[in-house]
N, C-alpha and C positions, 0 to 999 in steps of 0.2 A: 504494500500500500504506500503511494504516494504522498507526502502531504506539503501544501504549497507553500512559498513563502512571499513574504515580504517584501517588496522592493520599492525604491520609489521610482516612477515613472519620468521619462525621457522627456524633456523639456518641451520637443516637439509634440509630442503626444499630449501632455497637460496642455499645449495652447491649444490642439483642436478640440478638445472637450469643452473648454473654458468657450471657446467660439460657437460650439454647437448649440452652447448653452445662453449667451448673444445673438447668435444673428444666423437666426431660421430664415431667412429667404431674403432677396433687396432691399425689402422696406424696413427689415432692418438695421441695415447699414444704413440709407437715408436718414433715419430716424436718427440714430446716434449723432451722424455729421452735424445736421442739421440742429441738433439741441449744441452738439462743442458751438458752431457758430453763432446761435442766438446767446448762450452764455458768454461769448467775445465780445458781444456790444456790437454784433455787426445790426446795420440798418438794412441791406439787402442782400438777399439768398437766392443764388441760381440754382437748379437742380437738374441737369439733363440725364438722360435714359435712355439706352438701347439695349434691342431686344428683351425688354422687359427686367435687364440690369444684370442680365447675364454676362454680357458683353462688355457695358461702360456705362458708370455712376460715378458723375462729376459733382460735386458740390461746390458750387464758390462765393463767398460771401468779403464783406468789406470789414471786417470786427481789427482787433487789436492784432491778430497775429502772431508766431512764434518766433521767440530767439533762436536765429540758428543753431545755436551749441545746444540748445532744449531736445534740437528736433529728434538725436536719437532716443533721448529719456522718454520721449511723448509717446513711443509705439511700447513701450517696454510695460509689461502686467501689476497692474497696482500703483501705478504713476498720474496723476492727479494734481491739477492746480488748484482744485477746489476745496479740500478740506486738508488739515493740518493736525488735530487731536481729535480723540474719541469723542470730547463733548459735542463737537460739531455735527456727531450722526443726528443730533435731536433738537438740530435747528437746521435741517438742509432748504437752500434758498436756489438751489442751481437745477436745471434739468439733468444733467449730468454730472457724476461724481464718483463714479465706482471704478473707475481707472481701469477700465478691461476693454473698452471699446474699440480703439486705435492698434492694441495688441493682437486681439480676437479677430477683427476684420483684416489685420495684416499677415494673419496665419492661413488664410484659406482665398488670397488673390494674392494680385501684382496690386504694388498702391506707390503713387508718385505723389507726393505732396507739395508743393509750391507755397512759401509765404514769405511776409514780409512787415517789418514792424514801422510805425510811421518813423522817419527821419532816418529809418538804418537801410540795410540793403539788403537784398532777397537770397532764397537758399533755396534749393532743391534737394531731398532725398526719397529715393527708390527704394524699396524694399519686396520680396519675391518669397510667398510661404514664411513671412514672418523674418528674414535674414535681411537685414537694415546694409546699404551699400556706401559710399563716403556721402556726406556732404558736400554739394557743390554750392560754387555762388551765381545769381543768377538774377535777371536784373525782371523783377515785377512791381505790380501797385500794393497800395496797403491791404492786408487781407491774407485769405487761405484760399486755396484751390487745391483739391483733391480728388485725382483719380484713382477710383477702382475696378482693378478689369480682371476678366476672367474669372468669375468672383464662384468657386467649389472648384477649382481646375484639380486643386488635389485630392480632393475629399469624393468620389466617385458615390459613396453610401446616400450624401447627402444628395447628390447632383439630377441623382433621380427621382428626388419624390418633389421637386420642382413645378411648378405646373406650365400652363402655354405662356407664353410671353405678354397674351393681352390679359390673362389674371394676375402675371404679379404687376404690369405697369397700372393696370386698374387700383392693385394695393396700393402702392405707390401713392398713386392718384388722391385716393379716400385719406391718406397719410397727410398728403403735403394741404388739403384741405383742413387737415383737422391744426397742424401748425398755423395756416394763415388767422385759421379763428382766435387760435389764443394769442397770437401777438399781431392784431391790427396796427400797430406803427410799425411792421416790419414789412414791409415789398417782396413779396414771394414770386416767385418766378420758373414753373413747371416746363418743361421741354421734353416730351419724348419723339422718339424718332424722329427727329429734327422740326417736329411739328410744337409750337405755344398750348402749352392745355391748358395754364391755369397762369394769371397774372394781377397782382393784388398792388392796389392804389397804395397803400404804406401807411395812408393819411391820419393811423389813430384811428379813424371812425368803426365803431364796430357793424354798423349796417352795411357800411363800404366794403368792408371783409365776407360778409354775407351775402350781398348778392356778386361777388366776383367769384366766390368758392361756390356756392351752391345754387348759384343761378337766379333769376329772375320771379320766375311762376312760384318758389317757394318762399322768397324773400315778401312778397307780396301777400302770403298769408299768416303773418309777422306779425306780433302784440310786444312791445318792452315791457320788460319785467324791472322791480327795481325794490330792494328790503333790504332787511338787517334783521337777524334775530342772533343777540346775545354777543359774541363775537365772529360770528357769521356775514359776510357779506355778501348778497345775490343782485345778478344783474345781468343782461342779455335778453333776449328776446325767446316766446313760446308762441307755438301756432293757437288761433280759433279754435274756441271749438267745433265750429261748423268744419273745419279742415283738416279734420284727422287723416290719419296716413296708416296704410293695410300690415306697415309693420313697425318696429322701433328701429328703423334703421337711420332716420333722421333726428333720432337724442344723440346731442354731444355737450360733454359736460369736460368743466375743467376745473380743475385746483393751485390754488396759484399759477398759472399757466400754463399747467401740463395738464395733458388730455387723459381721462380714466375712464374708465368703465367701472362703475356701480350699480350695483343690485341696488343698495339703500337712496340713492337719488334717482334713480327709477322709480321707484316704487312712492316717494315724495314727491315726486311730479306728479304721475297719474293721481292718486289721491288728490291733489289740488281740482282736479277736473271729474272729480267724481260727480255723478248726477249731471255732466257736463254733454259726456262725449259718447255719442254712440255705441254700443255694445260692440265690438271688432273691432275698434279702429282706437291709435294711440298718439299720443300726442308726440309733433318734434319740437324741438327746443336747440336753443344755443346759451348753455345757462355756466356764467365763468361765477365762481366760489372762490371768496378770499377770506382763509382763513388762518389764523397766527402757525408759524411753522414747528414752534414746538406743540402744537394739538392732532397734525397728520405726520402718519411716517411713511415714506416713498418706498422704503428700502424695503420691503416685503415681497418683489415679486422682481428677478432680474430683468422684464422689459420694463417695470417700473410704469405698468399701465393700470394697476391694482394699490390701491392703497389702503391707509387703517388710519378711523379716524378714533381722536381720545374721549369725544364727546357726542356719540354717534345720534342721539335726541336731539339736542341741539342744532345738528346739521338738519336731519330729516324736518324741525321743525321751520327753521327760516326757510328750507325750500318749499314746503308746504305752503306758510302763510304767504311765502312771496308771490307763487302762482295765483292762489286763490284770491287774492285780495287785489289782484292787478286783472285777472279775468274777470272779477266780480265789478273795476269801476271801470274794462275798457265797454262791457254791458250795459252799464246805467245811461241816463238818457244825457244827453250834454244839453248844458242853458244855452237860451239864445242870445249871441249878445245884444249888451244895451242898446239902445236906438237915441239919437238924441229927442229931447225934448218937444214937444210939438208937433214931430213926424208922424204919419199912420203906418201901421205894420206894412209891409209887403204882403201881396197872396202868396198862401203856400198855394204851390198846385195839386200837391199830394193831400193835403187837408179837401180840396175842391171835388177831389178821384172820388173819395169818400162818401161824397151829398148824393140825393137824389136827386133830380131836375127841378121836384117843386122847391126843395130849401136853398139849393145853388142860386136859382131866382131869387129867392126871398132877400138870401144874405147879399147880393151883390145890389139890389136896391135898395137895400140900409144905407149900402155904402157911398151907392152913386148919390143919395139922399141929402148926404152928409156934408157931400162937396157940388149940391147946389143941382145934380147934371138930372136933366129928363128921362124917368123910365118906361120903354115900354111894355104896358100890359100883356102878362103870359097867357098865351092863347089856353084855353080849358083841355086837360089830360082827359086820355078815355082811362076808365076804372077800369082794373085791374080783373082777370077772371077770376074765378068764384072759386077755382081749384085748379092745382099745378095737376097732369100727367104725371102719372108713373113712368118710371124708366123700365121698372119690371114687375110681372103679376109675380104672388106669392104661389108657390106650388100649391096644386090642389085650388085655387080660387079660380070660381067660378066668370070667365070674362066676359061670356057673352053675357049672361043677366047686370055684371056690374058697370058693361059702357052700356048697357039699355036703359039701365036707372040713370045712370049721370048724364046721358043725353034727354031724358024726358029730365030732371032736376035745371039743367041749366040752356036746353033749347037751341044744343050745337048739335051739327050736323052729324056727329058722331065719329070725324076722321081724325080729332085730336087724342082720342085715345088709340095705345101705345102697346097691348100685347105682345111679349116678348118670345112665347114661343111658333115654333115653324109651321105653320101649314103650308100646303097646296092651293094657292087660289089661280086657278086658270084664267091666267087674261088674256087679251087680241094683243099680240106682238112680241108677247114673253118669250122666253125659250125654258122656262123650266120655276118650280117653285119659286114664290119671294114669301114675305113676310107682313105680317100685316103692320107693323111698324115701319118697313118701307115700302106702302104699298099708301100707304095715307099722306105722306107727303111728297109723293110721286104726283096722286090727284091733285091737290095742294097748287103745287107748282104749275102742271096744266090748264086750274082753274085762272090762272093770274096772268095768262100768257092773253097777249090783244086778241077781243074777240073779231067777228069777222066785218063789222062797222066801223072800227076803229083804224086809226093814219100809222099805222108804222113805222119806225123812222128808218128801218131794216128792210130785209125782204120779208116778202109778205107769207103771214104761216097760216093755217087751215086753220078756223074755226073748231073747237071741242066744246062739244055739250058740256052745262053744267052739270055741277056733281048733282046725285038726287037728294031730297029731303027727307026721306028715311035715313036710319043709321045702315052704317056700311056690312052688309051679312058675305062672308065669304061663302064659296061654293060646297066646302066641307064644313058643318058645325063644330063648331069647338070641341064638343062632347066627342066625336067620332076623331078631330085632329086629334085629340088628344094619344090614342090607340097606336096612333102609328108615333110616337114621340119614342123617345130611348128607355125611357121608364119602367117598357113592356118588353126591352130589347132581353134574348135568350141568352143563359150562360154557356159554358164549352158541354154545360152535363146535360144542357135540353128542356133544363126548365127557367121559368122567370127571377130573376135574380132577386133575392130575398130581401132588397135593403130599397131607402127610398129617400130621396134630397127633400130634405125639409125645408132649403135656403142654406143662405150664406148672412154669415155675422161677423158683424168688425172688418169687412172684407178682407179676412185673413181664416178664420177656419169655417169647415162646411161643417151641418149641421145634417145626420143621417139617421134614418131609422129603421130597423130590422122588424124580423118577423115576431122574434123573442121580445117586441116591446123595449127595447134596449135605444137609447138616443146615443150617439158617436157626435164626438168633437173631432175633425180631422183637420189638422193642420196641412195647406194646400201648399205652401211653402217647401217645407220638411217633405211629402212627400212626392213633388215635383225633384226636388232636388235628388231621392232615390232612385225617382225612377230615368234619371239623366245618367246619375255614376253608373245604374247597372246597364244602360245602354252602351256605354262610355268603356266599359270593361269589358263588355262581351265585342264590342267591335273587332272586326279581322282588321279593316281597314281604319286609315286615317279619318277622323270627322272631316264633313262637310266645312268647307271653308269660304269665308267670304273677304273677296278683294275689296279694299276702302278706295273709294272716289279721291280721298285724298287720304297721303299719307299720316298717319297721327304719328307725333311725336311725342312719346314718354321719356320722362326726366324721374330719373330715380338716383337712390343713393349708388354713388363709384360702386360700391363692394356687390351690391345687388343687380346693376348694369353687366359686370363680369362675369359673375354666378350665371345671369343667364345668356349669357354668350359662350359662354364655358358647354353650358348646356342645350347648345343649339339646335342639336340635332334631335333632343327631347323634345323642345317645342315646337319642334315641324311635324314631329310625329301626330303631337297634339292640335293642330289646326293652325300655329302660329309660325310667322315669317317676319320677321324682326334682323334689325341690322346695326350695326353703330352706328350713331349717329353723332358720339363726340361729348366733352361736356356730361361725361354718366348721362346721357339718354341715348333711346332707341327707337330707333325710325321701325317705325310696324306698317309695314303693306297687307298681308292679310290676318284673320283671324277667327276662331270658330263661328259657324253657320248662327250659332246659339246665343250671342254676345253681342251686346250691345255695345256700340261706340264709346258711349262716356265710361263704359267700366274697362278700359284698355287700362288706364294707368294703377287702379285699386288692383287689380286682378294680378297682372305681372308684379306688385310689391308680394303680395300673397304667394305667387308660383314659387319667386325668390326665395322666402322665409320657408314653404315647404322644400324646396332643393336642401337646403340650408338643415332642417333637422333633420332628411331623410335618408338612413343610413346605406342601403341597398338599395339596385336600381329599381328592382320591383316597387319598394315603397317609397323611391320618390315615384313614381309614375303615379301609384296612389294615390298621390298627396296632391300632385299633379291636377288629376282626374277629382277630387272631391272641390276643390277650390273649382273649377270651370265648371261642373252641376252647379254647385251655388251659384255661379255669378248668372247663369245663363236659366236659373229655375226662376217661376212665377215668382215675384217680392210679394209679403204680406204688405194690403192696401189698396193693391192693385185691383182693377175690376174685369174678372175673369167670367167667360163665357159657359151658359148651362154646357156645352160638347165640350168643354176644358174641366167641369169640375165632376161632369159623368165619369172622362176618360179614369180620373185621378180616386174618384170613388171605388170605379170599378177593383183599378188594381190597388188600393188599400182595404177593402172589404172582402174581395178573395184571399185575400196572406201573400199577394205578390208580392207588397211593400209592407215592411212591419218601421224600420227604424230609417233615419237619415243615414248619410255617410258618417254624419257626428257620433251617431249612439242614441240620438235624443227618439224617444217614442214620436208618432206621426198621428196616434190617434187615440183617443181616452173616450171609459166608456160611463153611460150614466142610466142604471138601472130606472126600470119604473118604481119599483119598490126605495130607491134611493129619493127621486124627484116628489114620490108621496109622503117620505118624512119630512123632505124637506118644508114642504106645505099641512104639515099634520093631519094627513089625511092617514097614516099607516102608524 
């Protein structure tokens, strides 16, 4: 038996652990450059990219610069200008400070660095796998410039789990945005492949950093936020809540200037918008936290994207009160201002939208009254009918006896009323069934056309008999229409189908009754949407897809834009044809048969977040396919047709549909023996 020993490991080998354990892929080298140079007091940062920084990651900024003699000490592991004693871990004020950056990143490319300190003269040093070459002198401006190339050439283990070149420059991307945010006086400046992605005014202004980073359409659904709670300071800007977004890919939050990711400020944002914001949808925000540096500590995660804070209520609570109490006054209604003295209001016009024609009158001769002017008298309104039309008969009610009473009650000719279900009424010219709700304002319109006495100012058209003065009787009685309607339609087994539409309530679930005396609640929503996914999943073929008249443009977050370019060939499979368009958006040409226009950009954040949690390709396709039934199923509110909520009864009364793609049941049941305690008849 063997047993191992002890050694210490080869200098070479400790750096590329040390590296593996810094800088998983370009964006995190950018990352590090990019905080050494804001820590330098530079005002502007270039970042160019190729092939997704496999190739070449330049950083160059204008800050203070290195001492030549420094330059070898600067790549060497645990070398640091930043901190000096231990006390200093519990006040860190720098983005960077762990001395392993320049070392870590020097062990796994080629790196040339160029700088130059004001009033001294410039230096150049190479280093290849971490082995540092002389110092040369070399004539540059004040600042650092630093290339990295080749960046894993030795590390082959790492090289391959790499991804395409357009997901890490997309990282990249989503990076140098989340910098521009936290330091709006810094001028950022994005280049990949020799193309401008992203270019920030420098001005201070934090709105200015928001619409250059994240564009236009998002900056404009934009609320400032602004508190203090304890020693906590909040400020930056949260979305509406009318414009929630399908995932939280647009929360970015900072702490003293560095960008992190928190569960605990997640979760004290949405709480601010509780009772706010639509059920699925979550708010983005650009919210910077300043809070004293011996209360956070940085140093708990080597990308240093994670931190711990000392007084975790405290935080949660100012970002709390801060959202809510700045959505709560950008809601309230604003004063008008003063008017000077003596002046009369202005009309509103929206106040005018409001009146009916006889008060519109009334109030505008007050006014003309006031200021001396003549008004003329309002010609006499004809009174109003005695009763609105239905839109639709209640099942089971009887319509020919109810438009025979309301026509003898009010002495119309009987073609305003509106029965919703189909008969056969054979007319001269028809080619097939119409309805008797368009079969009355069909005459309607006939009756209004010039009769044959009359000067037309057009070519001349045939005279049509008036309507008659009885009420309108179709050719089949209502009683016998009824027979042939769907109600009596047969099941697969041969007999009449056991259940029966009561109506629709809330216009969101239907209302059904069985044989057994049993009443069904069925949610039309939920079960439309089951019965999409299991279309959706039995398909051999691709859905039906529809080409846009114009292309849409969707603007999502960098990392989300990648994700589904990464996964393009999934969402061809799926109906969708999407493309870059630059700017984290995506130009869409077509998309499923089933899908509405406006839900292009909510849908793709959703596809995203599912790609995103889904472990196997089988369940992202899943994930896939339940997000497109939702977007493309009936919406509760909607006002859906007797043959839309037949179809939907049908297959949830036989057990075709029991649950949604969610899990949520589709139908609840309510005994008669239930409904009789209810009313204490049992």
């Amino acid at each position: 038996m063997t047993f191992p020993h002890i050694q210490q490991l080869d200098a070479h080998v400790a750096d590329l652990i040390s590296a593996g354990e810094v800088v998983e892929r370009p964006a995190s080298v950018v990352k590090e450059l990019v905080e050494n140079a804001l820590d330098a007091g530079a005002s502007a940062v270039s970042v160019e990219l190729r092939n997704g920084g496999m190739r070449l990651i330049r950083v160059t900024d204008n800050g203070c610069g290195i001492a030549p003699e420094e330059l070898p000490t600067a790549f060497l592991r645990h070398a640091t200008s930043k901190l000096r004693c231990a006390e200093d871990l519990a006040r860190i004020g720098t983005l960077g400070f762990r001395g392993e950056a320049l070392a870590a990143i020097s062990a796994v490319s080629r790196v040339e660095i160029t700088t130059c300190r004001a009033g001294g003269s410039g230096a150049v040093l190479r280093l290849e796998g971490g082995v540092p070459g002389a110092v040369e002198p070399v004539g540059a401006p004040q600042g650092t410039d630093i290339c990295v190339r080749d960046l894993f050439y030795n590390t082959p283990a790492r090289l391959k789990f790499m991804k395409k070149d357009s997901a890490e420059t997309a990282a990249v991307n989503g990076l140098m945005q989340h910098l521009a945010l936290s330091r709006p006086d810094v001028s950022f400046r994005f280049i990949k492949d020799g193309t401008e992605a992203l270019h920030t005014p420098g001005d201070g202004k934090l709105d200015s950093a928001v619409y250059a980073a994240l564009g236009r359409d998002f900056a404009r659904t934009l609320t400032p936020v602004e508190g203090r709670g304890g020693e906590v300071r909040v400020s930056g800007f949260v979305t509406k809540p009318l414009c929630g977004r399908g995932s939280r890919g647009m929360q970015t939050f900072f702490v003293n200037g560095r960008f992190i990711k928190s569960q605990l400020l997640t979760a004290a944002l949405e709480e601010g918008y509780r009772n706010q914001l639509m059920k699925g949808r979550f708010p983005g925000c650009v919210l910077l936290l300043e809070v004293p540096v011996t209360a956070v500590d940085v140093n708990v995660h080597p990308a240093k994207t994670t931190v711990k804070f000392a007084r975790e209520r405290e935080v949660f609570d100012a970002v709390y009160h801060t959202v809510m109490d700045s959505l709560a006054a950008d809601a309230a209604p604003r004063p008008e201002p003063a008017r000077p003295a003596g002046t009369a209001p202005a009309p509103r016009q929206d106040f005018y939208q409001t009146m009916d024609a006889g008060t519109f009158r009334r109030k505008l001769a007050a006014e003309n009254a006031g200021n001396g002017r003549a008004v003329r008298p309002a010609a006499p309104q004809p009174s109003a009918p005695a009763w609105k039309p239905m839109e639709r008969a209640p099942a089971g009610w009887n319509t020919e006896r109810a438009a025979s009473a309301r026509v003898a009650d009010s002495g119309s000719t009987g073609f305003d009323y509106a029965p919703s279900r189909t008969v056969s009424v054979p007319t001269r010219g028809t080619r097939g069934p119409e309805t008797v709700r368009d079969a009355a304002p069909r005459i309607e319109r006939e009756a209004e056309r010039p009769q044959a006495g009359s000067q037309p100012s057009g070519p001349e058209i045939p005279a049509v008999p008036a309507p008659p003065d009885k009420p309108f009787t179709p050719a089949i009685p209502m009683e016998q229409a009824a027979l042939v309607l769907p109600e009596e339609r047969l099941t697969e087994t041969g007999r009449a189908a056991p259940w029966r539409i009561a109506g629709e309530v809330l216009k969101t679930y239907i209302v059904c009754e069985d044989e057994e005396q049993n009443v069904w609640l069925i949610d039309k929503h939920a079960a439309h949407e089951r019965v999409n996914f299991d279309r959706l999943m039995a398909a051999d073929q691709p859905p039906m897809r529809q080409t846009l008249l114009r292309p849409a443009a969707a603007e999502l977050a960098r990392e989300d834009c990648a994700l589904l370019l990464e996964n393009s060939v999934l969402l061809e499979s799926l109906g969708f044809s999407c493309e870059d368009f630059g700017d984290g958006a995506l130009l869409v040409r077509e998309v499923p048969a089933d899908l509405d226009a406006e839900d292009i950009s909510a849908t793709l954040e959703e596809l995203a977040d599912a790609l995103r949690t889904g472990r196997s390709p089988t369940e992202k396709r899943q994930n896939l396919l339940h997000t497109i039934a939702c977007k493309s199923a009936i919406k509760a509110g909607w006002d859906s047709g007797e043959q839309e909520l037949r179809a939907l009864v049908d297959k949830v009364q036989s057990g075709e549909v029991r649950y949604c793609p969610h899990g949520r049941p589709v139908k609840v049941k309510l005994s008669k023996y239930e409904l009789e305690k209810m009313f204490k008849r049992a």
